[in-house]
Residue frames as a rotation matrix with the C-alpha (Angstrom) as fourth column:
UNK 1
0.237 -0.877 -0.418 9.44
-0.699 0.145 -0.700 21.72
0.675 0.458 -0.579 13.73
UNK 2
-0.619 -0.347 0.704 9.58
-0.753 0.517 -0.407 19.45
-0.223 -0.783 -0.581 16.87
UNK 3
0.518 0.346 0.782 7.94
-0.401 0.906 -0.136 16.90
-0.755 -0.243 0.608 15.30
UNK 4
0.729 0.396 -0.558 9.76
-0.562 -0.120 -0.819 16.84
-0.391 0.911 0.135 12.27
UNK 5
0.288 -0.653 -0.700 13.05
-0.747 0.305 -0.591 16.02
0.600 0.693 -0.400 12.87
UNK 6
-0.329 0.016 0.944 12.43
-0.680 0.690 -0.249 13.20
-0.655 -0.724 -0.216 15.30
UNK 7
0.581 0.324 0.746 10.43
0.167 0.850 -0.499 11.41
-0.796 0.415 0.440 12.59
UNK 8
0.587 -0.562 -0.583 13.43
-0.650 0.102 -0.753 12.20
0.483 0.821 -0.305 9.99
UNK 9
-0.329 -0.898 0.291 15.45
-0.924 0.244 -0.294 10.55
0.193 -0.365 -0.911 12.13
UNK 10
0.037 0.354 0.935 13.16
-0.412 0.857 -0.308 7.61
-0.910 -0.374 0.178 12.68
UNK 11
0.974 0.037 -0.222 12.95
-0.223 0.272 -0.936 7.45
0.026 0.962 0.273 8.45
UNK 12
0.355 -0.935 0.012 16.62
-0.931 -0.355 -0.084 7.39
0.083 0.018 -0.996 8.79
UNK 13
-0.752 -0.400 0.525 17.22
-0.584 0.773 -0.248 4.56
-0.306 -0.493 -0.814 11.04
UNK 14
0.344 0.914 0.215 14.21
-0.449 0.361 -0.817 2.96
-0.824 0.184 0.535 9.55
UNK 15
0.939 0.004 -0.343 15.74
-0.342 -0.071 -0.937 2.88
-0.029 0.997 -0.065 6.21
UNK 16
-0.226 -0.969 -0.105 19.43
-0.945 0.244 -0.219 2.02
0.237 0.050 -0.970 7.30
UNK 17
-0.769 -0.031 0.638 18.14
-0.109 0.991 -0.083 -1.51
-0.629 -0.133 -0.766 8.99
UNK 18
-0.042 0.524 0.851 15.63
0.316 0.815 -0.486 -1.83
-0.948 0.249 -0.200 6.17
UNK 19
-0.846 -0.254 -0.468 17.02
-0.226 -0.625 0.747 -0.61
-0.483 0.738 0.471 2.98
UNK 20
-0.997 0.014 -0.081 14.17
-0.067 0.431 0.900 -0.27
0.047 0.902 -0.429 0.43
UNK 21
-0.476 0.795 -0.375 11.46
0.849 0.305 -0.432 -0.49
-0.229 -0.524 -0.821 2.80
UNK 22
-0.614 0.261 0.745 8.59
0.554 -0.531 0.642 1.79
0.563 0.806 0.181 1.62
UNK 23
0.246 0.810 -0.533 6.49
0.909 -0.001 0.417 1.90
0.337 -0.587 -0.736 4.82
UNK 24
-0.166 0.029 -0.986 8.91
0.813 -0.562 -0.153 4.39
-0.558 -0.827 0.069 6.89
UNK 25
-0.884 -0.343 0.317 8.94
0.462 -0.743 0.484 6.86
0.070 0.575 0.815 4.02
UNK 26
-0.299 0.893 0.336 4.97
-0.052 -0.367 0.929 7.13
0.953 0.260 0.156 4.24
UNK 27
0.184 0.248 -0.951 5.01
0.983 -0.042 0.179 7.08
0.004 -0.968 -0.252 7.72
UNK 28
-0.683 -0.659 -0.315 7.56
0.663 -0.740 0.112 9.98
-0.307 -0.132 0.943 7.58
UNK 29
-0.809 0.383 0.447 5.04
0.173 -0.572 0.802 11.97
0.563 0.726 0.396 4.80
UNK 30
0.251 0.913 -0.321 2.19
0.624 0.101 0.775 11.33
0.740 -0.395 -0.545 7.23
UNK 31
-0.089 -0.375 -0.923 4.37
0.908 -0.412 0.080 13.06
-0.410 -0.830 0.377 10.05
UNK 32
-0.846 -0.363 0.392 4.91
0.528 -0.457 0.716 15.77
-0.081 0.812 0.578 7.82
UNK 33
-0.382 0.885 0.265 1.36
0.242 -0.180 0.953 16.10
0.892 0.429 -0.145 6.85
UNK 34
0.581 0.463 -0.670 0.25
0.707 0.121 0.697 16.11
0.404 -0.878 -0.257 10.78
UNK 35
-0.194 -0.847 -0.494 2.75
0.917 -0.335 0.215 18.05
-0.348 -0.412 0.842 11.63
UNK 36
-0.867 0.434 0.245 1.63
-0.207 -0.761 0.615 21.30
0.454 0.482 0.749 8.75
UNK 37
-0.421 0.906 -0.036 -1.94
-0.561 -0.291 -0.775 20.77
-0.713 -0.306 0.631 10.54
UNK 38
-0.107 0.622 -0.776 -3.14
-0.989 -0.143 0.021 18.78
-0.098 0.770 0.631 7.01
UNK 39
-0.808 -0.362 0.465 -3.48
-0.491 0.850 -0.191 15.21
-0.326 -0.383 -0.864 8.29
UNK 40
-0.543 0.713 -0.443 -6.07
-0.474 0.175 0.863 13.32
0.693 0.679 0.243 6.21
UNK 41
-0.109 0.453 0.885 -8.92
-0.800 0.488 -0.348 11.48
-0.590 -0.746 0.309 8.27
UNK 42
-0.571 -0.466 -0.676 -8.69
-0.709 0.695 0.120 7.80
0.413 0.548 -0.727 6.99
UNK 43
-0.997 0.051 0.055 -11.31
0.047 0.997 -0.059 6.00
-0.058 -0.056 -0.997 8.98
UNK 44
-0.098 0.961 -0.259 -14.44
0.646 -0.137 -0.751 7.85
-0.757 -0.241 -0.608 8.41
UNK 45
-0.241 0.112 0.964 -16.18
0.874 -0.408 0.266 9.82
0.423 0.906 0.001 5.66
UNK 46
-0.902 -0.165 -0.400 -15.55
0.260 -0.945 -0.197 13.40
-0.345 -0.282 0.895 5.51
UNK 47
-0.362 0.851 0.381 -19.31
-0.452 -0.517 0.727 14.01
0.815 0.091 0.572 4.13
UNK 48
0.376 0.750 -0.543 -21.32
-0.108 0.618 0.779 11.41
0.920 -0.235 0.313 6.52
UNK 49
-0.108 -0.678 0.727 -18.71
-0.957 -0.127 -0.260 10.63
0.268 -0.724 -0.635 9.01
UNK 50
0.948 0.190 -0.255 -19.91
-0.226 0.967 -0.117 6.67
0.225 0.168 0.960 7.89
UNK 51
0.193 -0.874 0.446 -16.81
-0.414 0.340 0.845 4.40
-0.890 -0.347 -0.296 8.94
UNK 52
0.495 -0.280 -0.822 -14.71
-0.866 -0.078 -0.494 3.83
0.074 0.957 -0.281 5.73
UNK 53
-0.458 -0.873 0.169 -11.96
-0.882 0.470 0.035 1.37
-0.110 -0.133 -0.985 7.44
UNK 54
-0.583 0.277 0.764 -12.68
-0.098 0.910 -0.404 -2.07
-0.807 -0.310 -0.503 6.12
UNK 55
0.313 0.622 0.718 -14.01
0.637 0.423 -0.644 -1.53
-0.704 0.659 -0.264 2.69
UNK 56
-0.531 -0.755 0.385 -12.89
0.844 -0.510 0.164 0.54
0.073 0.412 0.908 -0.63
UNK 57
0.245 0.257 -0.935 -13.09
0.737 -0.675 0.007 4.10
-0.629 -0.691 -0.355 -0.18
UNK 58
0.520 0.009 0.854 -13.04
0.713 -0.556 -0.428 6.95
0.471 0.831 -0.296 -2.61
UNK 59
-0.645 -0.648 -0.404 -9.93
0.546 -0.761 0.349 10.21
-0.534 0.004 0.846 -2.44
UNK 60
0.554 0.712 0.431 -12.22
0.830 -0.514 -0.218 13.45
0.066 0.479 -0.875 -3.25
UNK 61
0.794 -0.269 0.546 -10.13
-0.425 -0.887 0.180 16.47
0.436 -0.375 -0.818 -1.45
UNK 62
-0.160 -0.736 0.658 -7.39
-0.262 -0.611 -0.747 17.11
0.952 -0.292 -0.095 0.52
UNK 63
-0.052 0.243 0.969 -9.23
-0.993 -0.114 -0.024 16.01
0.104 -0.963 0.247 4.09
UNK 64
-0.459 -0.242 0.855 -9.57
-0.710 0.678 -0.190 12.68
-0.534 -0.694 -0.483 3.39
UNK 65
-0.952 0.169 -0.254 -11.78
-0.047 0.742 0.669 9.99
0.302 0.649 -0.698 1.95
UNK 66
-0.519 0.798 0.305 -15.31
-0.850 -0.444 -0.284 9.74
-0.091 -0.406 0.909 1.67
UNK 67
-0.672 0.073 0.737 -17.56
0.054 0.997 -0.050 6.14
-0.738 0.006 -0.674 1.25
UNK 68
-0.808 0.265 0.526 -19.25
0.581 0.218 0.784 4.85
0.093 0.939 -0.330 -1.97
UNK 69
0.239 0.959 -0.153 -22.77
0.942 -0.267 -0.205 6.80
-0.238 -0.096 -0.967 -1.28
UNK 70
0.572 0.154 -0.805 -21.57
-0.027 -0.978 -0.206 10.01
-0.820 0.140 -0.556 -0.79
UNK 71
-0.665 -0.739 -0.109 -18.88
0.162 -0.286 0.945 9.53
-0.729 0.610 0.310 -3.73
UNK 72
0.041 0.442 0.896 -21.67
0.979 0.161 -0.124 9.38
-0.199 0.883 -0.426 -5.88
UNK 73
0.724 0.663 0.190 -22.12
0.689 -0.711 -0.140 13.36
0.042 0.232 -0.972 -5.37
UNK 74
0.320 -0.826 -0.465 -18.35
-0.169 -0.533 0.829 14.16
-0.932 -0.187 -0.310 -5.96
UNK 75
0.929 -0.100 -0.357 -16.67
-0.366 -0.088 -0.926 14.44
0.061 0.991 -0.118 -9.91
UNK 76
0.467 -0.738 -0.487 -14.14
-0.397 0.317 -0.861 12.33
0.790 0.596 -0.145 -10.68
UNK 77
0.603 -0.380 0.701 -13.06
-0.785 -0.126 0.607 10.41
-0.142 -0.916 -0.374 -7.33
UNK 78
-0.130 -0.642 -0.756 -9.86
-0.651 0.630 -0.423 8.12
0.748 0.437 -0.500 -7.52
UNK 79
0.804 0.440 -0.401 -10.87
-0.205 0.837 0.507 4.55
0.559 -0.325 0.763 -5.79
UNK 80
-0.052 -0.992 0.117 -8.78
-0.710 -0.046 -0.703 3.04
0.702 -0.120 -0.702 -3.16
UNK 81
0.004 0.583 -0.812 -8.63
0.070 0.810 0.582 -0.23
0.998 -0.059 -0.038 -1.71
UNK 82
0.783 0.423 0.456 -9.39
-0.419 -0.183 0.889 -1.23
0.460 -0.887 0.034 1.70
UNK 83
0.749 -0.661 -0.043 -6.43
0.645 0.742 -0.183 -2.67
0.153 0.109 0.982 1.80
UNK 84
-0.284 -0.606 0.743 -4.28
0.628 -0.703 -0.333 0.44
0.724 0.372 0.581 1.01
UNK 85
0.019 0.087 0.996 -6.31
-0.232 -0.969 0.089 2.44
0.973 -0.233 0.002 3.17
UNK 86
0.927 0.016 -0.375 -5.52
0.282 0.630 0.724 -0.05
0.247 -0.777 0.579 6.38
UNK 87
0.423 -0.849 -0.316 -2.30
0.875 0.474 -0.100 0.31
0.235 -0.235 0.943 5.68
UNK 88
-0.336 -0.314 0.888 -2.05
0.272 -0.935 -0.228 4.16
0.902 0.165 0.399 5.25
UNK 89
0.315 0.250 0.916 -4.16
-0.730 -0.553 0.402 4.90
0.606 -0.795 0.009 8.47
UNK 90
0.773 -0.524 -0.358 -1.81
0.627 0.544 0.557 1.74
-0.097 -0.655 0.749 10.52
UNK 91
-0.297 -0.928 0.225 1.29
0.877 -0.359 -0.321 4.23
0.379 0.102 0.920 9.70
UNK 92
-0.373 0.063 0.926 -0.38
-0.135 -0.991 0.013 7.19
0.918 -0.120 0.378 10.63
UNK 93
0.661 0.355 0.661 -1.65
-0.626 -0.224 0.747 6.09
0.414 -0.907 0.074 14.07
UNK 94
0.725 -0.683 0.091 1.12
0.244 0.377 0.894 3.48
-0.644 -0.626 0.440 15.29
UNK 95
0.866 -0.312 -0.391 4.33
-0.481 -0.303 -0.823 5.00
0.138 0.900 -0.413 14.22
UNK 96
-0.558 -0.818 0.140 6.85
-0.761 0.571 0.308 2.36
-0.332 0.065 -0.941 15.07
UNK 97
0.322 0.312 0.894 4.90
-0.289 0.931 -0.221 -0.48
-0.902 -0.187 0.390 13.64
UNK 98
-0.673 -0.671 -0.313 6.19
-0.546 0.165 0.821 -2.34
-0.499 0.723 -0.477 11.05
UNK 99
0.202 0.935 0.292 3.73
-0.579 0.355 -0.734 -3.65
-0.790 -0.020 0.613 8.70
UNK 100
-0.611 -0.342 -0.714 6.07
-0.716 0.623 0.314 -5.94
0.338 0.704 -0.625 6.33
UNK 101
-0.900 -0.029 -0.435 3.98
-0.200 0.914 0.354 -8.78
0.388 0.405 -0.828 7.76
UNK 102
0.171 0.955 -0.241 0.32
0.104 0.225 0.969 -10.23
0.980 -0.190 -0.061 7.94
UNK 103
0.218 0.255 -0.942 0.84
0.854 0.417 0.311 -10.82
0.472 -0.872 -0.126 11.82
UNK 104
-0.922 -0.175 -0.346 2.69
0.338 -0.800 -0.496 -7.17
-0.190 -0.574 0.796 12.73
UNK 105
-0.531 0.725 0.437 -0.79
-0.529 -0.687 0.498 -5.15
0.662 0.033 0.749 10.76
UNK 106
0.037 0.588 -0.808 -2.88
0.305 0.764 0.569 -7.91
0.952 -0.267 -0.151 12.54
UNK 107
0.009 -0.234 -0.972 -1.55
0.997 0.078 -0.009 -6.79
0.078 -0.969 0.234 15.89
UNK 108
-0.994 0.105 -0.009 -1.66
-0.105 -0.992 0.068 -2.81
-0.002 0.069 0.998 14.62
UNK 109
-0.489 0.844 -0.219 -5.31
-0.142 0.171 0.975 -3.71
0.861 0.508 0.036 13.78
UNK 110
0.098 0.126 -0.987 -6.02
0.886 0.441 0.144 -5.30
0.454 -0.888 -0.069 17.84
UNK 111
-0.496 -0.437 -0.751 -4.51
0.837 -0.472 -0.277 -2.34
-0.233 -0.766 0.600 19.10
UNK 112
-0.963 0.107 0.248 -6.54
0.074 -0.778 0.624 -0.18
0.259 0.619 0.742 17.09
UNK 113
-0.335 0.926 0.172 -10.08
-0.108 0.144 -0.984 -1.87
-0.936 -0.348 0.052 18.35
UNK 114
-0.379 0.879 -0.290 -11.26
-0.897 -0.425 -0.118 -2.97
-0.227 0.215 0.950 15.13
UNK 115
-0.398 0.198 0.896 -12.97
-0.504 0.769 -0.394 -5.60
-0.766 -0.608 -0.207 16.19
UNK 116
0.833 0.522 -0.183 -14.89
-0.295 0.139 -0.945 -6.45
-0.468 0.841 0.270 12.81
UNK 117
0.735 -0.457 -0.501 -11.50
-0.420 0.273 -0.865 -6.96
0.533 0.846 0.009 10.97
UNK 118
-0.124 -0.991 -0.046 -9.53
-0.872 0.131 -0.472 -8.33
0.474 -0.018 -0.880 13.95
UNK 119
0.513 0.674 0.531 -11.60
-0.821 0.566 0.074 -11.11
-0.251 -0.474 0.844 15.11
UNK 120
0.743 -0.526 0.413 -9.90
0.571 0.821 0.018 -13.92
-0.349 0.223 0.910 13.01
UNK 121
-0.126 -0.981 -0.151 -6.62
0.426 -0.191 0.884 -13.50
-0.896 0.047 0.442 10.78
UNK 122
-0.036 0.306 -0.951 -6.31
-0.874 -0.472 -0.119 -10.70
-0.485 0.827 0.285 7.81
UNK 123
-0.921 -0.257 -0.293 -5.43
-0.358 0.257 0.898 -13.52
-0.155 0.932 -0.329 5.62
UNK 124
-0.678 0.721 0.140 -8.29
0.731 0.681 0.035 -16.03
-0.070 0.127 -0.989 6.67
UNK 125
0.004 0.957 -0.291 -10.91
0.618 -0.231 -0.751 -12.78
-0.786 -0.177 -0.592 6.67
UNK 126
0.425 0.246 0.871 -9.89
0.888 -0.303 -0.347 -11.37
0.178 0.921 -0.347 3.41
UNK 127
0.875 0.190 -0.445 -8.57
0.189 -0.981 -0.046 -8.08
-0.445 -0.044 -0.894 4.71
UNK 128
0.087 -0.889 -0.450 -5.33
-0.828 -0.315 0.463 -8.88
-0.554 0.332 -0.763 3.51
UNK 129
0.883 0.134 -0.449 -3.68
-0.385 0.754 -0.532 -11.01
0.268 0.643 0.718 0.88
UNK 130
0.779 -0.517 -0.355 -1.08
0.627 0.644 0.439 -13.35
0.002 -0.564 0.826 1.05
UNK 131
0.126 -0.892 0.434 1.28
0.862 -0.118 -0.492 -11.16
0.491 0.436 0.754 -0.46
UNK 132
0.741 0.408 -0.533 1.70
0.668 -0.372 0.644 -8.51
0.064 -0.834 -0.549 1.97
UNK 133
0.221 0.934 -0.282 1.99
0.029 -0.295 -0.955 -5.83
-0.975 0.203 -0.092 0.87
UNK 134
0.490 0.042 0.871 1.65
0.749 0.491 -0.445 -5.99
-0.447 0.870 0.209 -2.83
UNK 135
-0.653 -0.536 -0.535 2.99
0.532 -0.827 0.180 -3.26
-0.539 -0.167 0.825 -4.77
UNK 136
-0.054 0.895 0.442 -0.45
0.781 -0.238 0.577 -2.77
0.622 0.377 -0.687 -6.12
UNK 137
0.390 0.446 -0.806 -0.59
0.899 0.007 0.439 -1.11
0.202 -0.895 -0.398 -2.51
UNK 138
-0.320 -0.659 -0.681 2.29
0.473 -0.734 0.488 0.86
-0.821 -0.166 0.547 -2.42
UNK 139
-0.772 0.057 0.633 0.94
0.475 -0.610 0.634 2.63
0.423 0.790 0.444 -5.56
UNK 140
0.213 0.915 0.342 -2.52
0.619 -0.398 0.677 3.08
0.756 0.067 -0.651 -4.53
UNK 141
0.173 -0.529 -0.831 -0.49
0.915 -0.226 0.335 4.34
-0.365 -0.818 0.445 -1.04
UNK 142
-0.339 -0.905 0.259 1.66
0.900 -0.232 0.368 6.55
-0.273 0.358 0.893 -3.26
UNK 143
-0.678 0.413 0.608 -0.74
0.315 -0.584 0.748 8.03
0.664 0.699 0.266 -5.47
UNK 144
0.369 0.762 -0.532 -3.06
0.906 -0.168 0.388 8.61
0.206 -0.626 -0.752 -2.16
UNK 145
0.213 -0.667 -0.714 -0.22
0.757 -0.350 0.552 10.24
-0.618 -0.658 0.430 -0.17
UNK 146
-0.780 -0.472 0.411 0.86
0.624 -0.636 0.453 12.43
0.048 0.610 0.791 -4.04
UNK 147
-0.139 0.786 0.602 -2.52
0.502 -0.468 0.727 13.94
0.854 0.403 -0.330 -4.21
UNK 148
0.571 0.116 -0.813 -2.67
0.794 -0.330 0.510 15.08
-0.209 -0.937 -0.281 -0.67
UNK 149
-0.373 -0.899 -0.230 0.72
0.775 -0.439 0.455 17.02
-0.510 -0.009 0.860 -1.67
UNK 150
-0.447 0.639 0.626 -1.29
0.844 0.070 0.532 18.10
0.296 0.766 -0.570 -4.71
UNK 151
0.373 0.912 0.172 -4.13
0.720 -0.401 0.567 19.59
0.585 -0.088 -0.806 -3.10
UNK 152
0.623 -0.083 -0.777 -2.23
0.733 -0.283 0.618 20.87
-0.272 -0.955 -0.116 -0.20
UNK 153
-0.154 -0.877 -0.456 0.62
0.507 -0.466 0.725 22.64
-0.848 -0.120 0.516 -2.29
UNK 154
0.364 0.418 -0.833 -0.63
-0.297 -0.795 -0.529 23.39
-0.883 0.440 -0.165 -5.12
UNK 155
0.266 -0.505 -0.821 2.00
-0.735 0.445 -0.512 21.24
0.623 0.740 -0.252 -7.40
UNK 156
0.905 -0.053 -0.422 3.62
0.159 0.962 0.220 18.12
0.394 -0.266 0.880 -6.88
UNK 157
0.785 -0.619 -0.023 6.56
-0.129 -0.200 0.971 17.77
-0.606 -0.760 -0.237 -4.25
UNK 158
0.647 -0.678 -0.349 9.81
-0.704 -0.354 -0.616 18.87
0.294 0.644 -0.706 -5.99
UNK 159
0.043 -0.706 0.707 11.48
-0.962 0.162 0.221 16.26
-0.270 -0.689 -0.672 -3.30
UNK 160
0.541 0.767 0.345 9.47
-0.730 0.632 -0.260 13.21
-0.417 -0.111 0.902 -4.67
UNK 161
0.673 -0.512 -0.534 12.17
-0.253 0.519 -0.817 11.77
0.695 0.684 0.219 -7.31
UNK 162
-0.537 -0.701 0.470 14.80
-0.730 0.106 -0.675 12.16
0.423 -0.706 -0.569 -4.07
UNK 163
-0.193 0.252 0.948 12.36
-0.773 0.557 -0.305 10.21
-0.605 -0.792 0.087 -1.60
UNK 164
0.817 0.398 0.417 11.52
-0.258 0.899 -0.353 7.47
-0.515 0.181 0.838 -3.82
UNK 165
0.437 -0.815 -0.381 15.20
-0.327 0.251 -0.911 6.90
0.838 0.523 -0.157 -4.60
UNK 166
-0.073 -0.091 0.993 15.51
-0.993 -0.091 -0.081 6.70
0.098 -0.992 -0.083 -0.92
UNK 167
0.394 0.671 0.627 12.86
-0.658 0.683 -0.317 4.02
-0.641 -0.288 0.711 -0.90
UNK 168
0.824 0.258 -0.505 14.58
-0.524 0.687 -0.504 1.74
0.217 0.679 0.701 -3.40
């Protein structure tokens, strides 16, 4: 419980100076999730332990994400871009960044060490588009972040219509 309602209160004030903003809500869910002990791993496959960050990546389970090889030897995995999965594992390791723009993930990215995707700028190396982020993202985000719930609970989160009324 001592992490929990520090990062409600940060979704709060997050959300009062940025109505609408989708990021703090999945920051918040990630607290949540870390917080119950069920924090996905997001930069490495959970079969290989192959780095994942920087290319698309495949949602099998509850732990995390695994990379195209080993998905081959999992039924039915749901695809996610590399995109989406930058952004989901920049909220879960820097939780005051703000990633409304190319230059804040760019600088979440530096601080992270990965050198491979921070060398030049997301836009000019492809890791990001211009639009930033799309709401392609925030789905593939969403639907990452619902399936965790999913697996972990057993049903979908009864709260989910409330938080994404928050978020609008």
């Amino acid at each position: 419980m001592g992490v929990v309602f520090p990062a409600l209160i940060g979704l709060m004030k997050s959300l009062q100076k940025a109505p609408g903003a989708v990021a703090p809500l999945m920051r918040f869910e990630l607290a949540l999730l870390r917080a119950a002990g069920w924090a996905p791993q997001l930069d490495a496959c959970e079969c290989c332990h192959a780095e994942v960050l920087g290319q698309p990546a495949f949602i099998v389970s509850s732990e995390g994400v695994v990379c195209a090889p080993c998905s081959k030897h999992v039924e039915a995995p749901y695809v996610i871009s590399k995109e989406a999965l930058l952004l989901l594992f920049m909220l879960q390791r820097q939780a005051g960044v703000d990633l409304s723009t190319q230059k804040n993930a760019r600088q979440c990215l530096q601080q992270q060490r990965l050198t491979p995707l921070s060398s030049s700028s997301p836009s000019s190396s492809g890791v990001f588009p211009k639009q930033f982020p799309n709401e392609k993202h925030i789905s593939e985000m969403r639907s990452f972040l619902d399936r965790l719930w999913l697996s972990h609970l057993g049903k979908a989160l009864k709260s989910r219509a409330f938080m994404d009324e928050m978020a609008t």
